[in-house]
PyMOL Python script that loads the backbone (N, CA, C, O; Angstrom):
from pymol import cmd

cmd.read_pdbstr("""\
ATOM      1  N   UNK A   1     -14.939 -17.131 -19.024  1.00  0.00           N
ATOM      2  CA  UNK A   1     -15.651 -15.934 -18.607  1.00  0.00           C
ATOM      3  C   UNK A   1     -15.684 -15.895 -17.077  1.00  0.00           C
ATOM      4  O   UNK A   1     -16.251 -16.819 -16.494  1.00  0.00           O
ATOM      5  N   UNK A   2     -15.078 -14.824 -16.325  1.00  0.00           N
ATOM      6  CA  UNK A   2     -15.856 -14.535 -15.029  1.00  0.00           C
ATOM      7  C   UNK A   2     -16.555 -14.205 -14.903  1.00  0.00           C
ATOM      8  O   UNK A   2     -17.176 -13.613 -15.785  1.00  0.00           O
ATOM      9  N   UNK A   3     -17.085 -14.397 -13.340  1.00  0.00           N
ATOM     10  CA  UNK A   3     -18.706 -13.859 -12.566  1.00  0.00           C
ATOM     11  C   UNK A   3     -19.272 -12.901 -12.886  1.00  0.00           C
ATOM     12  O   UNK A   3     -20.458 -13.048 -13.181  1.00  0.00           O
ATOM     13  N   UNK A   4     -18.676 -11.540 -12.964  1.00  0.00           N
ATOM     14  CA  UNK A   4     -19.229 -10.385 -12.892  1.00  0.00           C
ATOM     15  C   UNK A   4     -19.491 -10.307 -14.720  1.00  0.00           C
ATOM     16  O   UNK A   4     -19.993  -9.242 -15.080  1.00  0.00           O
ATOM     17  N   UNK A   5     -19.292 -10.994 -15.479  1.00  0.00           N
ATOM     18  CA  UNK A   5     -19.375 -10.713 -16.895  1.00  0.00           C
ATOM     19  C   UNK A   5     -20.406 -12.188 -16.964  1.00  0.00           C
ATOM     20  O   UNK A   5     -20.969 -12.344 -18.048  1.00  0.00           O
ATOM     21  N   UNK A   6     -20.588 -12.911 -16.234  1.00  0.00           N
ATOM     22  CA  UNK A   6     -21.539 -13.905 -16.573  1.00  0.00           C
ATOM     23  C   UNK A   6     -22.498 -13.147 -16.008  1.00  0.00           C
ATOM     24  O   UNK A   6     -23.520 -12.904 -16.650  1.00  0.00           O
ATOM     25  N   UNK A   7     -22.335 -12.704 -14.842  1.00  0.00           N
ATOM     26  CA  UNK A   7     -23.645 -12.052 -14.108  1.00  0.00           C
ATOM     27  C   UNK A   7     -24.238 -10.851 -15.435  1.00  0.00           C
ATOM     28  O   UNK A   7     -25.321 -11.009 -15.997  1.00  0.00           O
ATOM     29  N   UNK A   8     -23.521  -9.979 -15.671  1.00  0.00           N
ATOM     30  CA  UNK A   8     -24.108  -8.754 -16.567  1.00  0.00           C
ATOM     31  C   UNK A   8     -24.458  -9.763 -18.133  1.00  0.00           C
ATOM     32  O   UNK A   8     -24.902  -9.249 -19.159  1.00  0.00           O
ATOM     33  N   UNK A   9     -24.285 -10.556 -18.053  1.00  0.00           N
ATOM     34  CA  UNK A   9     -24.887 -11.369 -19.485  1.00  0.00           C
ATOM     35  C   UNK A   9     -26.441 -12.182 -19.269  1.00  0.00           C
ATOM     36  O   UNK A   9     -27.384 -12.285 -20.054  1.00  0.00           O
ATOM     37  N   UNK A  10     -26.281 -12.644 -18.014  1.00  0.00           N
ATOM     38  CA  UNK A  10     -27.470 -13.266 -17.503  1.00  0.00           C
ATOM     39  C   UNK A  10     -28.540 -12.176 -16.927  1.00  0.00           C
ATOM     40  O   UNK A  10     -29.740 -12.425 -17.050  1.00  0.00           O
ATOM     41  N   UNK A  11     -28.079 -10.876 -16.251  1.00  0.00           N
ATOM     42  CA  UNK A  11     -29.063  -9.821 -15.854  1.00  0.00           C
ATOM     43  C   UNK A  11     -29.516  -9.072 -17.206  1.00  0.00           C
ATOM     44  O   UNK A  11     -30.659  -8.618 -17.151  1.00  0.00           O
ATOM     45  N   UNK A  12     -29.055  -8.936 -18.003  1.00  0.00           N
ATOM     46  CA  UNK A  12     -29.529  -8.274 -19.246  1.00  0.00           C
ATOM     47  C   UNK A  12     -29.915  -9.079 -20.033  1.00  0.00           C
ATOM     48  O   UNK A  12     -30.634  -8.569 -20.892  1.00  0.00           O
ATOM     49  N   UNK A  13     -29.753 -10.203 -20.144  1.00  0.00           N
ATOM     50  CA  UNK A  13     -30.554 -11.047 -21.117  1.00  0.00           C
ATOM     51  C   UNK A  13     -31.396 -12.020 -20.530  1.00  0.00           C
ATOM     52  O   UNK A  13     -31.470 -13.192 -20.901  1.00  0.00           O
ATOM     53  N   UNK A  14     -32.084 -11.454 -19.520  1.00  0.00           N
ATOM     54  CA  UNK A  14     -32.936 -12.208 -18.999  1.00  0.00           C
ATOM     55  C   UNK A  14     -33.611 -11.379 -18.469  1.00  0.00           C
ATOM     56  O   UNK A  14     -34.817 -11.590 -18.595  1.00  0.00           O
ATOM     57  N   UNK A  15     -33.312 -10.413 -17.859  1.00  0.00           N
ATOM     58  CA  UNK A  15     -34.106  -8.529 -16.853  1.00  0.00           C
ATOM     59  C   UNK A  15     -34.201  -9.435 -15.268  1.00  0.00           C
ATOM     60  O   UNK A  15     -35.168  -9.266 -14.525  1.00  0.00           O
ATOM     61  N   UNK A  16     -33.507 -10.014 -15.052  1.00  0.00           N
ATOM     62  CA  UNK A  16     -33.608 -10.447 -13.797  1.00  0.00           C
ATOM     63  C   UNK A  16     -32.758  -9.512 -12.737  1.00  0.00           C
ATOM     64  O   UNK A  16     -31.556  -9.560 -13.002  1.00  0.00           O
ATOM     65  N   UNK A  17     -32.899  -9.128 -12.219  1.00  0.00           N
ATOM     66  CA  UNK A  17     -32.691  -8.383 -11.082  1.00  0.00           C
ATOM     67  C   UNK A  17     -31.318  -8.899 -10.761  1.00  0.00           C
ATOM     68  O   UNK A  17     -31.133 -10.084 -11.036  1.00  0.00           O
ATOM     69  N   UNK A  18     -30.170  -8.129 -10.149  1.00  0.00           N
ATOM     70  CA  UNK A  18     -28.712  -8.845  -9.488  1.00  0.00           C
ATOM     71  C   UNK A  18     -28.860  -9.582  -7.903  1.00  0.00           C
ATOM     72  O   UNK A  18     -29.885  -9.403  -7.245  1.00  0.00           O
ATOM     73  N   UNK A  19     -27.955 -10.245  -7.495  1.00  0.00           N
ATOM     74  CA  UNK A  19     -28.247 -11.065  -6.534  1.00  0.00           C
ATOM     75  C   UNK A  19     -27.400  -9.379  -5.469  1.00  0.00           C
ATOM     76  O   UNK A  19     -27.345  -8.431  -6.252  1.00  0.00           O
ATOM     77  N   UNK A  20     -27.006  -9.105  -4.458  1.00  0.00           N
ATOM     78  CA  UNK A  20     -26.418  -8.250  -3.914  1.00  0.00           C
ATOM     79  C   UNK A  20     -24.567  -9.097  -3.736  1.00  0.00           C
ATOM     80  O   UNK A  20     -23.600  -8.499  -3.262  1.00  0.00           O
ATOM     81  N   UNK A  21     -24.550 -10.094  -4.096  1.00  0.00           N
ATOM     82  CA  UNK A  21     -23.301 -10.824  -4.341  1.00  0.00           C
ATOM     83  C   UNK A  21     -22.602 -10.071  -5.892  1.00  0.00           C
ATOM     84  O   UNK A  21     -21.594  -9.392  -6.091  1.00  0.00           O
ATOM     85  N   UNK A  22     -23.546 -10.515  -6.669  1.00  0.00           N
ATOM     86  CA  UNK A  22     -23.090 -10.499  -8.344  1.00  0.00           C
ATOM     87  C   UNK A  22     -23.100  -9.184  -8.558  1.00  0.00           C
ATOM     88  O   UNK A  22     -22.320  -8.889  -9.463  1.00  0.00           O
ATOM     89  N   UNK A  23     -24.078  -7.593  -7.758  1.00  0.00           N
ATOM     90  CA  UNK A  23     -23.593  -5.559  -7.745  1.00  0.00           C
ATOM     91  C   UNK A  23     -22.565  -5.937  -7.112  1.00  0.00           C
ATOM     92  O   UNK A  23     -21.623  -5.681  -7.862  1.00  0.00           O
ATOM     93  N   UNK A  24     -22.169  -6.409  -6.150  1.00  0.00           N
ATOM     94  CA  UNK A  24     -20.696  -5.661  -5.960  1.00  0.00           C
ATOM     95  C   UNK A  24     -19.453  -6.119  -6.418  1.00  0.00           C
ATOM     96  O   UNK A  24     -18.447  -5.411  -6.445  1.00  0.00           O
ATOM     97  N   UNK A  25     -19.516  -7.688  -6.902  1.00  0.00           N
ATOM     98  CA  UNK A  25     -18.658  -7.545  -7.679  1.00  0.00           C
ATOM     99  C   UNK A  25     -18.704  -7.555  -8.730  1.00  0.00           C
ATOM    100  O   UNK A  25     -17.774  -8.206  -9.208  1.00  0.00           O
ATOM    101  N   UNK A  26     -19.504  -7.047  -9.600  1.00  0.00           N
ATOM    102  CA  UNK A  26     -19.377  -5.755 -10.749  1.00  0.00           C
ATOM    103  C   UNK A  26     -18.760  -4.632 -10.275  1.00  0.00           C
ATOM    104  O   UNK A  26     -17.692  -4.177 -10.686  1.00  0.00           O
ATOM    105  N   UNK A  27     -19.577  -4.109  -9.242  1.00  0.00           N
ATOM    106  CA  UNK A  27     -19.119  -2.902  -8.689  1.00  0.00           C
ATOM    107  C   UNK A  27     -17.423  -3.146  -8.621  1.00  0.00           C
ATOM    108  O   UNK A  27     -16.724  -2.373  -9.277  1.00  0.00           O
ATOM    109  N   UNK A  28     -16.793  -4.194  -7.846  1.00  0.00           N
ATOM    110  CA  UNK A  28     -15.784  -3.660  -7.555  1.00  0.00           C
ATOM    111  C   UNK A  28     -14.843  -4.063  -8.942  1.00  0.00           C
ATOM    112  O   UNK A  28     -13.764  -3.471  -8.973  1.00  0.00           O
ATOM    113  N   UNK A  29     -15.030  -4.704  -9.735  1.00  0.00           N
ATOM    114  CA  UNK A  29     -14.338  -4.847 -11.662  1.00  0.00           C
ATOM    115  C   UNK A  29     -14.881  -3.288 -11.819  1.00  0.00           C
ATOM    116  O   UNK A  29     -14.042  -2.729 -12.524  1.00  0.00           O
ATOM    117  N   UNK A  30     -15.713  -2.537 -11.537  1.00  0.00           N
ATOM    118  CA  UNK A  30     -15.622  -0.954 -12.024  1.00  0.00           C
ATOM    119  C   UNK A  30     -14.356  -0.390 -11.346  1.00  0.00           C
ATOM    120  O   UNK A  30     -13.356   0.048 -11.915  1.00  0.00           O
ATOM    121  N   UNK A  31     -14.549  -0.467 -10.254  1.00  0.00           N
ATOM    122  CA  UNK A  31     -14.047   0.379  -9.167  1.00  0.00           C
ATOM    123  C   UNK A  31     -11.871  -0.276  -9.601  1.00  0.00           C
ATOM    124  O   UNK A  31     -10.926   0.501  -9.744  1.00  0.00           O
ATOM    125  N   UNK A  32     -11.815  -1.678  -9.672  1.00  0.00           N
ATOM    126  CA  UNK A  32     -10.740  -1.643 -10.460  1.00  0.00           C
ATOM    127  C   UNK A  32     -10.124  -1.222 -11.903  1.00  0.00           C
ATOM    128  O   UNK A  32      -9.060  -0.716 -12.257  1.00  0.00           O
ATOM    129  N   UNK A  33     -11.001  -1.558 -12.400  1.00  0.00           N
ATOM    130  CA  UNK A  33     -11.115  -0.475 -13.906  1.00  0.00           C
ATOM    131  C   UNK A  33     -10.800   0.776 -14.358  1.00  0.00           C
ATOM    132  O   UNK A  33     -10.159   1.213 -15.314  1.00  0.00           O
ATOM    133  N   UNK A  34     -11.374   1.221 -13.491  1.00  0.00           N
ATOM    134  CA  UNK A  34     -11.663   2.869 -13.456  1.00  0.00           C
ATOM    135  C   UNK A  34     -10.389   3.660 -12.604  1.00  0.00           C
ATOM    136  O   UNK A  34     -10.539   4.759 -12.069  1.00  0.00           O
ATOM    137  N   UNK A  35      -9.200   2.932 -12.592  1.00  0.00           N
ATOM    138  CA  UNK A  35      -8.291   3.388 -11.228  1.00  0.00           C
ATOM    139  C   UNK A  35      -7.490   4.654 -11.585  1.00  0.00           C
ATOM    140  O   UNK A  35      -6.524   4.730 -10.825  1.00  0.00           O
ATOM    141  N   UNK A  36      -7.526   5.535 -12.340  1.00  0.00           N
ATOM    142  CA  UNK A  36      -6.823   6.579 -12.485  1.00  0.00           C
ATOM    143  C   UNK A  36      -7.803   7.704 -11.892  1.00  0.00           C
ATOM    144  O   UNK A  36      -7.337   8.634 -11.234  1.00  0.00           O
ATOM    145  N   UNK A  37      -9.322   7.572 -12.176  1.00  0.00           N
ATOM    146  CA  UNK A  37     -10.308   8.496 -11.354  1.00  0.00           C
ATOM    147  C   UNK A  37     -10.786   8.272 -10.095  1.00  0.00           C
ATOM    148  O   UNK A  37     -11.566   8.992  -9.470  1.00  0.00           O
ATOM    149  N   UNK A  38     -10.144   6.954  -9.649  1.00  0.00           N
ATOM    150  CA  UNK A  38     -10.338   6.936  -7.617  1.00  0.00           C
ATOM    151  C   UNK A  38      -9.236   7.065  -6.961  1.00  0.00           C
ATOM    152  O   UNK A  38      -8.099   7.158  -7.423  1.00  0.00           O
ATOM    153  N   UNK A  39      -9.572   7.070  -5.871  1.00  0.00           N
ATOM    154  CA  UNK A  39      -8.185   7.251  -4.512  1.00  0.00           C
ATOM    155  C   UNK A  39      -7.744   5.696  -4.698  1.00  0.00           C
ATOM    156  O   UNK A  39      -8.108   4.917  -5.580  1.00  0.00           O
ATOM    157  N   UNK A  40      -6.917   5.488  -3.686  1.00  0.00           N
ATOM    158  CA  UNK A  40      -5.449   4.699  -3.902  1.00  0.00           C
ATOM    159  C   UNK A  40      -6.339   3.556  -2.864  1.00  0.00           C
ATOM    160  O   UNK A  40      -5.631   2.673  -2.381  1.00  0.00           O
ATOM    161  N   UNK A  41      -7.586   3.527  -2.558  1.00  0.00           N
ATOM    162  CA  UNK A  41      -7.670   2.429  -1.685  1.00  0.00           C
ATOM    163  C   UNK A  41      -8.160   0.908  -2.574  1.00  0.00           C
ATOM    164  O   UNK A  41      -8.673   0.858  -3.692  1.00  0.00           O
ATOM    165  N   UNK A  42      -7.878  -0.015  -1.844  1.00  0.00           N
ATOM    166  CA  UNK A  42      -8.531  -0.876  -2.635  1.00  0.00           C
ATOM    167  C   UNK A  42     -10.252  -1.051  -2.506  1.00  0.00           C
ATOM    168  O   UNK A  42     -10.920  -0.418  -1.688  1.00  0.00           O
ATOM    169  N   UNK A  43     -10.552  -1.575  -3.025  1.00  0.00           N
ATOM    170  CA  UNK A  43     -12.514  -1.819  -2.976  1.00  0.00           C
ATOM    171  C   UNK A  43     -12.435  -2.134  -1.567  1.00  0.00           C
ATOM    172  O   UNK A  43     -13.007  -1.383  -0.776  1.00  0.00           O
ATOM    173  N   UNK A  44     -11.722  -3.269  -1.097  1.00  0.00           N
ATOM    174  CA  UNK A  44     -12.808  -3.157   0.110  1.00  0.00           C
ATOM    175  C   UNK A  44     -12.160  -2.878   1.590  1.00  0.00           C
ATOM    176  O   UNK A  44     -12.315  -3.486   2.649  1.00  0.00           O
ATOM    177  N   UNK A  45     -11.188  -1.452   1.183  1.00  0.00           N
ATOM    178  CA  UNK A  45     -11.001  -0.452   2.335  1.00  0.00           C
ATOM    179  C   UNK A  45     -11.823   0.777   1.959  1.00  0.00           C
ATOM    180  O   UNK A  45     -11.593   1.671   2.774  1.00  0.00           O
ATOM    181  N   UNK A  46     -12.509   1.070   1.226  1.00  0.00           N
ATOM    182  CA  UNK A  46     -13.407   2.013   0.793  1.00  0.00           C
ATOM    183  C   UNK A  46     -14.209   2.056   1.751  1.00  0.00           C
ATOM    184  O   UNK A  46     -14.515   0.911   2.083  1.00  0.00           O
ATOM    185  N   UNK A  47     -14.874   3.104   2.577  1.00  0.00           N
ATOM    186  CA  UNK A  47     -15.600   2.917   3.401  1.00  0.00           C
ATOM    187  C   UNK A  47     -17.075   2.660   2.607  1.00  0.00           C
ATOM    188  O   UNK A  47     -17.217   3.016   1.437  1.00  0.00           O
ATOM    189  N   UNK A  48     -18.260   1.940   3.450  1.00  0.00           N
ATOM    190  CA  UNK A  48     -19.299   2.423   3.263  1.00  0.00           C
ATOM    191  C   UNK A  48     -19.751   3.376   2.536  1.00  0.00           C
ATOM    192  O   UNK A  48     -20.363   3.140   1.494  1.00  0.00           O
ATOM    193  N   UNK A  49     -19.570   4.333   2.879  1.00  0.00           N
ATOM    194  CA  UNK A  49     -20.446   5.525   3.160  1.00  0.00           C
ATOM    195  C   UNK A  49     -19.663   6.372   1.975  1.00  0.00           C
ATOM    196  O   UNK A  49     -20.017   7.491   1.604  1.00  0.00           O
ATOM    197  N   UNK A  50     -18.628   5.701   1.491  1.00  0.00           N
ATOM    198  CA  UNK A  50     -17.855   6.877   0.513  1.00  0.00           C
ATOM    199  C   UNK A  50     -18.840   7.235  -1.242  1.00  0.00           C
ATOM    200  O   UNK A  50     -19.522   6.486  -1.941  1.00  0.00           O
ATOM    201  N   UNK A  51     -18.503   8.526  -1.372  1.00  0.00           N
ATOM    202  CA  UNK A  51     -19.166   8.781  -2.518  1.00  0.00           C
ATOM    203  C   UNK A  51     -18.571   8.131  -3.930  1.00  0.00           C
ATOM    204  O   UNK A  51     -19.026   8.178  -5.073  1.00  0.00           O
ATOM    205  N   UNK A  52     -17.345   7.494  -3.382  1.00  0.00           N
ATOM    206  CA  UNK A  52     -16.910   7.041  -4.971  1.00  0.00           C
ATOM    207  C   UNK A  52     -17.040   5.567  -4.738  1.00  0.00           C
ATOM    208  O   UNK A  52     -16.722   4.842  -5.681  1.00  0.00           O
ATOM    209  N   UNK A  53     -17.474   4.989  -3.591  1.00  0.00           N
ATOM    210  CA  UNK A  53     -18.138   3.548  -3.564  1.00  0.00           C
ATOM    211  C   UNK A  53     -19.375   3.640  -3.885  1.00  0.00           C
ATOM    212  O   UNK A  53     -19.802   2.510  -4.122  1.00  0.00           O
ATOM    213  N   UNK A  54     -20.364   4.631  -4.042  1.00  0.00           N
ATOM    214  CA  UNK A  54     -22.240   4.436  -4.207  1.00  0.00           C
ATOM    215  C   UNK A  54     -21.437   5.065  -5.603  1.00  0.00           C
ATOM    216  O   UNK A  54     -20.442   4.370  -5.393  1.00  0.00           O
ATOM    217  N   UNK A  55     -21.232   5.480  -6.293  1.00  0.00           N
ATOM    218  CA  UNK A  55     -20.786   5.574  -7.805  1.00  0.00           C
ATOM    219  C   UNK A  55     -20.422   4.317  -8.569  1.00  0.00           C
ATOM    220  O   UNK A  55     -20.816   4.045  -9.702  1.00  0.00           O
ATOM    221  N   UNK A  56     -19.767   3.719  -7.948  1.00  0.00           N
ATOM    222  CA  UNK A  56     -19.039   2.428  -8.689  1.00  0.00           C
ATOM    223  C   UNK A  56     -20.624   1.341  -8.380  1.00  0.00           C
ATOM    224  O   UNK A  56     -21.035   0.684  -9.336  1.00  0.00           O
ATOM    225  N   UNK A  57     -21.207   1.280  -7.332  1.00  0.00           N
ATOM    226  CA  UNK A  57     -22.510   0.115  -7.076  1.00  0.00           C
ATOM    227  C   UNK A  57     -23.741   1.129  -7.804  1.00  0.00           C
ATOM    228  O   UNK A  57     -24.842   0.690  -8.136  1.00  0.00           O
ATOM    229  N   UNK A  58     -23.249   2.752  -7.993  1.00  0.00           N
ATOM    230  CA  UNK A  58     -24.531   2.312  -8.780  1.00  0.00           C
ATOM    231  C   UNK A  58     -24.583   2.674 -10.427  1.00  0.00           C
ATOM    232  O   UNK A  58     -25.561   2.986 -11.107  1.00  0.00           O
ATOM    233  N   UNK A  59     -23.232   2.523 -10.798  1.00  0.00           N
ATOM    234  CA  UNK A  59     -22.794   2.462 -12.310  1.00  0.00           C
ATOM    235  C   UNK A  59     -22.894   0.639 -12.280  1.00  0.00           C
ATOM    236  O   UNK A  59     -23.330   0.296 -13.379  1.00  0.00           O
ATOM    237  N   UNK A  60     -22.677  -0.385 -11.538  1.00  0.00           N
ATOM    238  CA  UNK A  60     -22.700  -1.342 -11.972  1.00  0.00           C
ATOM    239  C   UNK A  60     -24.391  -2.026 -11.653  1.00  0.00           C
ATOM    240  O   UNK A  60     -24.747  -3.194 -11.811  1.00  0.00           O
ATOM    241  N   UNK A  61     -24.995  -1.165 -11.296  1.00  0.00           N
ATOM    242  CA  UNK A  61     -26.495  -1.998 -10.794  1.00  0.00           C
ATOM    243  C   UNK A  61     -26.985  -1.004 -12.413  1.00  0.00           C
ATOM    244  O   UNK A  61     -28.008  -1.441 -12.941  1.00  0.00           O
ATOM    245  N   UNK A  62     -26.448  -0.022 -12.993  1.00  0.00           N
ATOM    246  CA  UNK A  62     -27.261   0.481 -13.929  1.00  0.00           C
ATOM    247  C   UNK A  62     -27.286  -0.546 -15.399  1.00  0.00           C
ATOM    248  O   UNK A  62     -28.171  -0.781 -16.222  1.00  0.00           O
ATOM    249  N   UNK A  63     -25.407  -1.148 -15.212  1.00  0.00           N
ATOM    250  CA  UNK A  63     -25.019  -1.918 -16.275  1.00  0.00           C
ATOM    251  C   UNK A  63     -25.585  -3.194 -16.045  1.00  0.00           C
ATOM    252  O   UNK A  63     -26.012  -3.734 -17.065  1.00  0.00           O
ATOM    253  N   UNK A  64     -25.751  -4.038 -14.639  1.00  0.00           N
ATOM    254  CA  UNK A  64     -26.508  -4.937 -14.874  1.00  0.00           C
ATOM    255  C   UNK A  64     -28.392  -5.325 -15.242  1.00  0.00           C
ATOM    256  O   UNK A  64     -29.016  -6.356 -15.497  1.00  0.00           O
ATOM    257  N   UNK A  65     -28.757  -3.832 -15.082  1.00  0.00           N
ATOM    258  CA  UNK A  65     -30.259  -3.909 -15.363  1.00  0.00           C
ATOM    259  C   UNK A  65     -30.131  -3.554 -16.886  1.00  0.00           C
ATOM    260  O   UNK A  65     -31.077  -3.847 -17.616  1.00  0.00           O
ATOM    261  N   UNK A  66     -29.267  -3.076 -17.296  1.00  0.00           N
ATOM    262  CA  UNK A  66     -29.434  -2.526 -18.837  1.00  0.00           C
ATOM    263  C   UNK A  66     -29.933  -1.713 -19.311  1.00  0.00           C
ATOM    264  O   UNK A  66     -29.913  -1.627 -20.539  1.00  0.00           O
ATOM    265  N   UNK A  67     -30.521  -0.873 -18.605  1.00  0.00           N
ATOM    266  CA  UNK A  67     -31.028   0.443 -18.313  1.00  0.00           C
ATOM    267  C   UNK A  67     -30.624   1.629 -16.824  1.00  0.00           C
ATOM    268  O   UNK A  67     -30.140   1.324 -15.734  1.00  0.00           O
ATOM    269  N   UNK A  68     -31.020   2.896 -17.303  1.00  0.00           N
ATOM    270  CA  UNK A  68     -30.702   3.588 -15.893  1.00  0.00           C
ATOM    271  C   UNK A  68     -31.846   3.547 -15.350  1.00  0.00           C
ATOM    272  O   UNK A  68     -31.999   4.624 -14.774  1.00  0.00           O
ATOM    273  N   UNK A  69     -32.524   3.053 -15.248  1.00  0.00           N
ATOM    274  CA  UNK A  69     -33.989   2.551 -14.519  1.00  0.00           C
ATOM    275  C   UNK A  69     -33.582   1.515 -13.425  1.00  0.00           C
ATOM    276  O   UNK A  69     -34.445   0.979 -12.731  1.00  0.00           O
TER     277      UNK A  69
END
""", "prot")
cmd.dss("prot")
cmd.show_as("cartoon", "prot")
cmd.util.cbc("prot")
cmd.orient("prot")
């Protein structure tokens, strides 16, 4: 098992909060995942500030709390 799938096993079965290490890379296993609905950059030429980077961190902070709360 990798990180980002140990992390979403340990944040949901425990409700512990993500470390800001273990959202982004969830975030960025979304952001590779998902590659036919983003631009051609990789995760981490994405700027900041881009709207399809706060999509991917906050589809994976929703999957690691286990709720959209």
């Amino acid at each position: 098992m990798n990180l980002p799938e140990q992390a979403l096993i340990d944040c949901v079965a425990t409700g512990r909060d993500p470390t800001l290490q273990e959202l982004l890379d969830v975030a960025e296993r979304i952001w590779r995942e998902t590659g036919q609905s983003r631009s051609a950059f990789a995760w981490r030429d994405v700027p900041s500030a881009a709207d399809a980077r706060a999509q991917a961190i906050r589809l994976a902070l929703t999957a690691l709390r286990g709720s959209s709360s």
